[in-house]
DRENLO-103158 format. One line per field, with one value per residue: residue number from 1; x, y, z of N, C-alpha, C, CB in turn; residue in one letter. Coordinates in steps of 0.05 Angstrom, whole numbers, m for minus. Glycine has a CB too. Layout:
// residues N
lumse (NUM, ...)
npx (X, ...)
npy (Y, ...)
npz (Z, ...)
capx (X, ...)
capy (Y, ...)
capz (Z, ...)
cpx (X, ...)
cpy (Y, ...)
cpz (Z, ...)
cbpx (X, ...)
cbpy (Y, ...)
cbpz (Z, ...)
mardren (A, ...)
***
This chain:
// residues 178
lumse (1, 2, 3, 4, 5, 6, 7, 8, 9, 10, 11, 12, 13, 14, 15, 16, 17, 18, 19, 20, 21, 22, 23, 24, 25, 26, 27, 28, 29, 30, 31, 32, 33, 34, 35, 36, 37, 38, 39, 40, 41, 42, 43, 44, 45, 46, 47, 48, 49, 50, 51, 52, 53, 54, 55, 56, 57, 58, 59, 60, 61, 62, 63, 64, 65, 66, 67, 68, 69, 70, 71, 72, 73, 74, 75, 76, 77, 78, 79, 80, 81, 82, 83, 84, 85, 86, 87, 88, 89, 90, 91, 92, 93, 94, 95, 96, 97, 98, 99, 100, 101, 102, 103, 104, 105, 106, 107, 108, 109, 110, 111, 112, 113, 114, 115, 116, 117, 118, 119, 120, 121, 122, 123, 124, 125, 126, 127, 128, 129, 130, 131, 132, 133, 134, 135, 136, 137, 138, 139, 140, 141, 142, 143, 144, 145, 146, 147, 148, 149, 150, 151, 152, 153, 154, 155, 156, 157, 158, 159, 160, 161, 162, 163, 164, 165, 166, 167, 168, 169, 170, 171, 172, 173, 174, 175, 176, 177, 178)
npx (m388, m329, m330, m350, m320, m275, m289, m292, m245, m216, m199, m136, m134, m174, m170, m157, m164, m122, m80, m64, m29, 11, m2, 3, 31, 90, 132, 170, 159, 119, 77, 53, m2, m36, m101, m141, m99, m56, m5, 58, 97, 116, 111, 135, 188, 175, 220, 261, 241, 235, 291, 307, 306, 269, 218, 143, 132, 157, 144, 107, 45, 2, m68, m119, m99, m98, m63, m27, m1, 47, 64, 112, 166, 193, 181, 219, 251, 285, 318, 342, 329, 327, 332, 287, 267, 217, 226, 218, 227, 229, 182, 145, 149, 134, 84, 64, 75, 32, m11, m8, m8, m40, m58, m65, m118, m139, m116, m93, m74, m21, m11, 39, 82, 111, 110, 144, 196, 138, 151, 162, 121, 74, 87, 83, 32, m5, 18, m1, m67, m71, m66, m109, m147, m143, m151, m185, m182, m160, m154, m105, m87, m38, 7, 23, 4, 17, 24, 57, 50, m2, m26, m6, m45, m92, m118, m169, m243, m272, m235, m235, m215, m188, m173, m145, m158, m124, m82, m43, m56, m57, m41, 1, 44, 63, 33, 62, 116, 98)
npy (411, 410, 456, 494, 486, 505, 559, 579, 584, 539, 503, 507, 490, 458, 387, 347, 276, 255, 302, 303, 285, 309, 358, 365, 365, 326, 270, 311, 354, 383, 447, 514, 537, 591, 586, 596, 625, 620, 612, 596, 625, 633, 584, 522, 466, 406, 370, 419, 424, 388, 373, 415, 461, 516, 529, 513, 549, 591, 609, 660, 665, 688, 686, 648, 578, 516, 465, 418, 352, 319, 252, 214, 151, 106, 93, 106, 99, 156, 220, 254, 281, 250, 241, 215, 180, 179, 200, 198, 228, 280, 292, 282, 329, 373, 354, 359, 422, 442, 425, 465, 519, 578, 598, 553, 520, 468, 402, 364, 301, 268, 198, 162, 117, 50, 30, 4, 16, m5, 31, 73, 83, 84, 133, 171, 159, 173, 232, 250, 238, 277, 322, 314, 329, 382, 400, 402, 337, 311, 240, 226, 174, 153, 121, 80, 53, 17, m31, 4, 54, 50, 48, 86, 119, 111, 146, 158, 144, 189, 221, 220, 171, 183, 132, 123, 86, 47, 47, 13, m19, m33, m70, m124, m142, m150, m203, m232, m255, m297)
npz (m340, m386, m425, m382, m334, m356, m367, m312, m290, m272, m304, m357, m409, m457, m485, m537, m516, m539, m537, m498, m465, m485, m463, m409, m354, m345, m301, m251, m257, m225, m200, m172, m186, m200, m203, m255, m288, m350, m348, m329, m281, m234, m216, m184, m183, m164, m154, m145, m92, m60, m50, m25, m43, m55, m25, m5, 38, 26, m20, m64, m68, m98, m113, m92, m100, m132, m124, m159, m145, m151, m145, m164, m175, m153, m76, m20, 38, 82, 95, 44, m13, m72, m146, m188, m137, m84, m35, 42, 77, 54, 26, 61, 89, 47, 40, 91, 91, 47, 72, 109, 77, 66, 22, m9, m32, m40, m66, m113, m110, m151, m172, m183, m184, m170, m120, m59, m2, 53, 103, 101, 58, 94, 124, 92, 72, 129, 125, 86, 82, 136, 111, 84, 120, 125, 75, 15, m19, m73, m107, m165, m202, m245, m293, m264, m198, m158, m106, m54, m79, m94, m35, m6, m44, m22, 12, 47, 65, 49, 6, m55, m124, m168, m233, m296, m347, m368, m323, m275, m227, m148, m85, m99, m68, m14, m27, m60, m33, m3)
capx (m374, m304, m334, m366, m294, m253, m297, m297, m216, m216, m174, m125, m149, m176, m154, m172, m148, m84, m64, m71, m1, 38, m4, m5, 65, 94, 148, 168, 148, 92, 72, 41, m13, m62, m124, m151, m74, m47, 32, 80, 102, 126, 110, 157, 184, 167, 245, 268, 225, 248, 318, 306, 311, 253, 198, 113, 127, 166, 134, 89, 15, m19, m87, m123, m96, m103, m41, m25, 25, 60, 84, 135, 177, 203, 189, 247, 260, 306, 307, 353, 319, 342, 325, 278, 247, 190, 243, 188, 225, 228, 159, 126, 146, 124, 60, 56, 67, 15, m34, m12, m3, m60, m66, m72, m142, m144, m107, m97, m56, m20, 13, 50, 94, 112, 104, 176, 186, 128, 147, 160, 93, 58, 96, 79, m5, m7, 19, m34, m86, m68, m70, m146, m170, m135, m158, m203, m159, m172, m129, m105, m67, m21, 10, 24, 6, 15, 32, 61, 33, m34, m29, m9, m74, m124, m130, m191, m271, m283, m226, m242, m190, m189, m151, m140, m167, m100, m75, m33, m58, m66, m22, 8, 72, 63, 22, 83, 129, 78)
capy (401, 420, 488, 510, 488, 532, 589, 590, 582, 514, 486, 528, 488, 431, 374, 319, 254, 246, 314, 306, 272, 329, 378, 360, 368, 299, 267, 314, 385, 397, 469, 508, 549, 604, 584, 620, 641, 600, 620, 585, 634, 627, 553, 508, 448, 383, 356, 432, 433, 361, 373, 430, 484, 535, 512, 519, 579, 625, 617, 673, 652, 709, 677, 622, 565, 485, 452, 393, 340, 288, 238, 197, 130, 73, 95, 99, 125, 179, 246, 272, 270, 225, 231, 182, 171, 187, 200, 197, 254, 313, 291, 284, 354, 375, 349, 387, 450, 443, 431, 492, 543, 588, 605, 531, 518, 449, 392, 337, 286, 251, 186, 138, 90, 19, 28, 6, 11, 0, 47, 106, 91, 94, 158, 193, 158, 191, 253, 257, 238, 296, 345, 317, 340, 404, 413, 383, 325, 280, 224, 221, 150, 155, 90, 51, 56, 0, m30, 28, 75, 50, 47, 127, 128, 100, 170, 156, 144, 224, 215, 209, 168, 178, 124, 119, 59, 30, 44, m18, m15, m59, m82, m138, m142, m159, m231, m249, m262, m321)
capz (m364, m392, m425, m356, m317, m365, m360, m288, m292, m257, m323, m366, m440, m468, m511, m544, m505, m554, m539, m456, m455, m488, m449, m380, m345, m331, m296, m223, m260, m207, m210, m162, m211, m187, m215, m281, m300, m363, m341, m305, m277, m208, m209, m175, m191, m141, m150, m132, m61, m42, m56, m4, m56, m58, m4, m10, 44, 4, m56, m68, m86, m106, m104, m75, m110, m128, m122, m164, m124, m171, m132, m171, m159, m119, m52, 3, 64, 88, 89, 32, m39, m94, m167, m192, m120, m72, m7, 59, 94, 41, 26, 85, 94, 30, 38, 113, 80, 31, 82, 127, 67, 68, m3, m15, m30, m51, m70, m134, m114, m172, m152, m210, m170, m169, m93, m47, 37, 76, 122, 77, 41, 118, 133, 52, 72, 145, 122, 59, 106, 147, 88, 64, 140, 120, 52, m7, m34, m91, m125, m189, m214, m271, m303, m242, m178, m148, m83, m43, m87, m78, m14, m5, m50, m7, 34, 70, 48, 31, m15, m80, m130, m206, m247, m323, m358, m373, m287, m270, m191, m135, m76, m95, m61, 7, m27, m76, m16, 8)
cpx (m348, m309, m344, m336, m269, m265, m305, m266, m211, m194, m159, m132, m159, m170, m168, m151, m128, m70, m56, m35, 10, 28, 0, 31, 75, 119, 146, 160, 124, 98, 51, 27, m30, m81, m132, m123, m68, m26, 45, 93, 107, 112, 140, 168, 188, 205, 258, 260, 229, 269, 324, 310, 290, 228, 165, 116, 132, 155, 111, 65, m3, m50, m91, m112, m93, m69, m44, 0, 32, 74, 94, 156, 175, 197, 204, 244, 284, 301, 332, 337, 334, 325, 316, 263, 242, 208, 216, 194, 217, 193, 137, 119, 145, 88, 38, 58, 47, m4, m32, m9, m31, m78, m73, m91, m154, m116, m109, m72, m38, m7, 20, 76, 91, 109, 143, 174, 162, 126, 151, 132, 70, 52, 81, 39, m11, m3, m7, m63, m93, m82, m108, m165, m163, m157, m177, m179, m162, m144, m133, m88, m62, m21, 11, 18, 10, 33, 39, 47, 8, m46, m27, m36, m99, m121, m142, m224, m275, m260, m223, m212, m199, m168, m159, m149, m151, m76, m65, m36, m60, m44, m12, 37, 75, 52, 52, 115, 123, 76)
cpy (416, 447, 504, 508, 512, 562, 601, 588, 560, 491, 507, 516, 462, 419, 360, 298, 251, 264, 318, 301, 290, 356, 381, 362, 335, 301, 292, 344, 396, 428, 479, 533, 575, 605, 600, 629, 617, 594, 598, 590, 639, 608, 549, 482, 421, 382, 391, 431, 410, 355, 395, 455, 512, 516, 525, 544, 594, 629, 638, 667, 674, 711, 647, 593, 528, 471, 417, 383, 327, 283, 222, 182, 115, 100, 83, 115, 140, 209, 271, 267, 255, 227, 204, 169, 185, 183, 212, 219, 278, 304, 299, 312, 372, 373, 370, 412, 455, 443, 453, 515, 553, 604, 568, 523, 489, 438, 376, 322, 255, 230, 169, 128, 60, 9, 31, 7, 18, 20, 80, 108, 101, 122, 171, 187, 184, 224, 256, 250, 267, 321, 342, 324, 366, 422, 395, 374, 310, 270, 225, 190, 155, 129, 76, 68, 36, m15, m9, 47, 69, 62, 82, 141, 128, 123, 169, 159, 171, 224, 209, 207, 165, 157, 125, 92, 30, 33, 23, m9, m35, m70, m110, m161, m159, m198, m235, m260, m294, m341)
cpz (m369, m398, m403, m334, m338, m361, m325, m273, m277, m276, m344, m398, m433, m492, m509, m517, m508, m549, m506, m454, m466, m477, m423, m362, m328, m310, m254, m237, m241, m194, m191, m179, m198, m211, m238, m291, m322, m360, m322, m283, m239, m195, m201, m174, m165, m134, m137, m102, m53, m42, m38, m10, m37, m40, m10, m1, 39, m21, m50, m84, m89, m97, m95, m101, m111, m140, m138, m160, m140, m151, m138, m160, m143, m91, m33, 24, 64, 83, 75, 2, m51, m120, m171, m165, m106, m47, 4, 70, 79, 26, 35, 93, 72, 37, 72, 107, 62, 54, 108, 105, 70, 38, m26, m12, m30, m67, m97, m135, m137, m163, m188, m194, m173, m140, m88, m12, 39, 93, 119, 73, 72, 126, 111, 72, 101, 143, 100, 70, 128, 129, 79, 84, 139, 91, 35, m15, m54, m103, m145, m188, m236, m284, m286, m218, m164, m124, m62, m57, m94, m58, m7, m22, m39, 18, 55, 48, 35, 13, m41, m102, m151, m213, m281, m330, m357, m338, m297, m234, m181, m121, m75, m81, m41, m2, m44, m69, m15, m13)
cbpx (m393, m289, m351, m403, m279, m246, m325, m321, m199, m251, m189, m93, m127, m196, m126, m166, m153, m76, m70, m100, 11, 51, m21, m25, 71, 98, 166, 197, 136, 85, 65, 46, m33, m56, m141, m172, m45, m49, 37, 96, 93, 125, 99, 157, 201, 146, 260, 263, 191, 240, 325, 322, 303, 248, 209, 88, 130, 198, 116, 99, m6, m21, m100, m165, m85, m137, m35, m32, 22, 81, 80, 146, 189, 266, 176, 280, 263, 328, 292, 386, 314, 339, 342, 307, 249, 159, 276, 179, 251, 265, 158, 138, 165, 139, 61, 71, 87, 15, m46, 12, 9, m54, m34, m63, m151, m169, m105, m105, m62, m11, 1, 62, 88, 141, 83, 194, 202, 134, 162, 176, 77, 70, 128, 93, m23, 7, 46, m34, m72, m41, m43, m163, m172, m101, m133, m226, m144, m202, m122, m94, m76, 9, 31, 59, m8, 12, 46, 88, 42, m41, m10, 26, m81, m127, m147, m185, m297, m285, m222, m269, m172, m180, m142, m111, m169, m84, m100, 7, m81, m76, m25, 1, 83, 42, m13, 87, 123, 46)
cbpy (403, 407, 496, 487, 447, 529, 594, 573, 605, 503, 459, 534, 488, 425, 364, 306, 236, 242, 334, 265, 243, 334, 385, 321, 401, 274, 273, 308, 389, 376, 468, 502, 525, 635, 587, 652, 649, 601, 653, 581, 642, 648, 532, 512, 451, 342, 336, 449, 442, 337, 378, 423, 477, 546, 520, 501, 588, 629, 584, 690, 625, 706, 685, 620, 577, 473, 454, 389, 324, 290, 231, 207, 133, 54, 97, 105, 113, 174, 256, 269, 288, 187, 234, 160, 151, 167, 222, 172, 260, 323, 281, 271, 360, 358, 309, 390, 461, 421, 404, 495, 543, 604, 629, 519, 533, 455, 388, 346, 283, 260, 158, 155, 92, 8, m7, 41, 31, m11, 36, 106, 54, 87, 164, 160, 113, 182, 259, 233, 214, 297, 335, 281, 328, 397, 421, 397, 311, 287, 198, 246, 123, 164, 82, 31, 66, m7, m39, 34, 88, 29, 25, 145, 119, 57, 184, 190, 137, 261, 211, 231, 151, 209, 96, 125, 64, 47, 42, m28, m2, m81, m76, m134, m116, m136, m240, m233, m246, m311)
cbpz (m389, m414, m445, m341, m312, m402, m380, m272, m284, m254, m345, m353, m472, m468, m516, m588, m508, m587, m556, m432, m462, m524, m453, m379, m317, m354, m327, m198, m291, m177, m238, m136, m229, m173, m197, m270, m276, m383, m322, m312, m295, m192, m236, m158, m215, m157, m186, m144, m57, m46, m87, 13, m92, m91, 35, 4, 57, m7, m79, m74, m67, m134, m120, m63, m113, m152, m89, m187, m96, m204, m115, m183, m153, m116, m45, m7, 93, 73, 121, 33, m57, m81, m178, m197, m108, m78, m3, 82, 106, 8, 26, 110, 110, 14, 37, 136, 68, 10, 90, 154, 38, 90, m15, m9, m49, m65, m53, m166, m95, m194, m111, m248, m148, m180, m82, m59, 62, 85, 139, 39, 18, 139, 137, m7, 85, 159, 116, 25, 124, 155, 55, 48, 172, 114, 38, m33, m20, m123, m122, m206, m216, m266, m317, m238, m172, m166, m87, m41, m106, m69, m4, m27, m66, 9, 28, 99, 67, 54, m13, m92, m119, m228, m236, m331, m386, m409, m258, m287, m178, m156, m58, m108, m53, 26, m44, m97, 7, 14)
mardren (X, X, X, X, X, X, X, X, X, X, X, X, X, X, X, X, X, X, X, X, X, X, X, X, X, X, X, X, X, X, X, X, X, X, X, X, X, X, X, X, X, X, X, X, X, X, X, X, X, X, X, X, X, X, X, X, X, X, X, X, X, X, X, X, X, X, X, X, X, X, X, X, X, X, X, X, X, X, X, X, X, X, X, X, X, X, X, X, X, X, X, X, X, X, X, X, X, X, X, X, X, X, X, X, X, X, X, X, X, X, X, X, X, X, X, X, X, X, X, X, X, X, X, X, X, X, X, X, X, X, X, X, X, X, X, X, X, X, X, X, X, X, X, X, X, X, X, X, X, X, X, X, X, X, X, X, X, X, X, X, X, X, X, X, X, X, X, X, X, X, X, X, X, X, X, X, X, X)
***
């Protein structure tokens, strides 16, 4: 239960439901935390490390820690970032450093996308695929996932995928061509 995950530092508080959204770090703030700490403190932010700033390997992880991924936007290909989207190169290699850090214990992949290329979303699934024979991975869904970012959701069967009530999921893209 929630009082048995805080006292074993697995969550840093709890809220009610209404206060989840001004606690939870939205948008690209992904943070990489060491377990039981409440601090920020040499977290890193997603849009820094796909912009080619500060990378998973230099960051210093103290202890073993669970990495939460936000993966936000249109997905595109290429391999320079872009505000506002889910670029497949600085990703891809994002998501390979996560599953070779060694202080990286575990994963929680957040996705909220409208989806976008095909062949980005392939590249972003294959790589996160890779990472869940690396590490424990589970999905989260935000507000949308849908189409492409479905699709980068569906991991594999040992994957387990949380969504929210109110999710907007479901590849519909590829049928609204036809």
């Amino acid at each position: 239960d929630a009082e048995a995950a805080k006292a074993a530092g697995l969550v840093d508080e709890i809220v009610p439901w209404r206060g989840a959204r001004f606690s939870v770090a939205t948008d690209d703030d992904t943070t990489f935390k060491n377990v039981g700490k409440k601090e920020k403190k040499g977290g890193i932010s997603l849009m820094s490390l796909l912009s080619g700033g500060s990378t998973a390997s230099k960051m210093r992880i103290g202890k073993d820690s669970v990495v939460v991924l936000q993966l936000s936007g249109t997905i595109t290909d290429g391999k320079t970032a872009s505000p506002g989207s889910m670029v497949s190169g600085p990703t891809v290699a994002l998501i390979r450093e996560l599953a070779e850090h060694k202080k990286v214990k575990g994963v929680v992949v957040r996705v909220n996308s409208p989806g976008g290329s095909a062949t980005a979303s392939e590249a972003i699934l294959l790589a996160l695929r890779d990472l869940a024979k690396a590490k424990p991975t589970v999905v989260s869904m935000g507000d949308l996932a849908a189409s492409g970012g479905y699709y980068i959701s569906m991991i594999g069967k040992d994957c387990k995928v949380f969504a929210e009530a109110e999710t907007i999921t479901g590849s519909i893209g590829v049928f609204g061509m036809r």
